[in-house]
C-alpha positions as CSV (number, residue, x, y, z in Angstrom):
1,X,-7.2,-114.0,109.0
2,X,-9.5,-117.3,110.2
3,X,-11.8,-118.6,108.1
4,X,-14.4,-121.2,108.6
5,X,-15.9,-123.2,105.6
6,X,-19.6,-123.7,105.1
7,X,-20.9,-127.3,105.3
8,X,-23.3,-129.4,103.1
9,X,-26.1,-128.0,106.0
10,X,-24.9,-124.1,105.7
11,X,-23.6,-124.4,109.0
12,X,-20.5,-122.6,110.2
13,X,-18.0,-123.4,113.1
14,X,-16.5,-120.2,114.8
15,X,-13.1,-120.6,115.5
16,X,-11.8,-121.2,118.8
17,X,-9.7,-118.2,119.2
18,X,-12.7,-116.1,117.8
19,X,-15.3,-117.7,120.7
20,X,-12.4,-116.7,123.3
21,X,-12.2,-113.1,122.0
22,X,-15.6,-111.9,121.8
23,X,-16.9,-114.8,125.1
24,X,-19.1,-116.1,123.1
25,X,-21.0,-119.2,124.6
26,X,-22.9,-122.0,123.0
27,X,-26.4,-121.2,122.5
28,X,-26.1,-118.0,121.8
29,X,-28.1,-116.3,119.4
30,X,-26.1,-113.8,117.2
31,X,-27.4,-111.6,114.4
32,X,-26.7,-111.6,110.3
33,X,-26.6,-108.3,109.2
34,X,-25.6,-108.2,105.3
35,X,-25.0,-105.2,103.5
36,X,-23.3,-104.4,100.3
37,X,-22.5,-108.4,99.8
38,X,-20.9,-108.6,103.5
39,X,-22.2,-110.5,106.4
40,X,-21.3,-109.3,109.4
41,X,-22.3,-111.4,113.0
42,X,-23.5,-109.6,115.9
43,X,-23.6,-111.4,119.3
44,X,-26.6,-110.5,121.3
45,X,-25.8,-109.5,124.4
46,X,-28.2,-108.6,127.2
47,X,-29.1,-104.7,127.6
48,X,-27.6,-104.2,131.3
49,X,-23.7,-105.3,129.6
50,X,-24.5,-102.1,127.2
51,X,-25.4,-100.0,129.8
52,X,-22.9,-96.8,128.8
53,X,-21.6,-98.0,126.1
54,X,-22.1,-94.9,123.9
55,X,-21.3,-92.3,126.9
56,X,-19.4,-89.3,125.2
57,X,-19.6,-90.2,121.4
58,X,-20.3,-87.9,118.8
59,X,-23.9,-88.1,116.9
60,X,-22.9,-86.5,113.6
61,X,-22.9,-88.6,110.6
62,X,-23.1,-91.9,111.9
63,X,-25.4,-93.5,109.6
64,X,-25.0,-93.4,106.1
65,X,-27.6,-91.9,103.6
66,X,-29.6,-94.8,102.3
67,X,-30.0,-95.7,106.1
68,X,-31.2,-92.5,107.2
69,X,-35.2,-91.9,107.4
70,X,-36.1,-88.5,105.9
C-alpha cells in the first residue's frame, strides 16, 4: 500500500508510481469525493476519453439507497 503524509499546508504528494498508473499530469484538477469517512480522488478527465466507457453494463442496483432520488 503507498501512502503520502499531509503537510503543515494540507497538501499531499501523489506518489510517483501512482501518477504513472492512472497518467496523471501536473495541473490537473482531480475531485474529493468523501463518503462514510473515506476520501476517494477522481481525476478529471475530458468527456471524449469516456466516450463508451459504460457500453454493455448492467443498470440494476448501482447506486445505493441513500443516493437514490425517490
Amino acid at each position: 500500500m503507498t501512502q503520502s503524509t499531509l503537510s503543515s499546508k494540507y497538501q499531499l504528494v501523489v506518489p510517483k508510481e501512482i501518477r504513472k498508473q492512472l497518467h496523471l499530469h501536473s495541473g490537473q484538477k482531480l475531485t474529493f469525493i468523501v463518503k462514510n469517512g473515506s476520501i476517494t480522488l477522481v481525476p478529471e478527465r475530458p468527456l471524449s476519453e469516456l466516450r463508451g466507457i459504460a457500453r454493455g453494463m448492467k443498470t440494476r442496483n448501482l447506486r445505493e439507497k441513500e443516493d437514490r432520488s425517490l
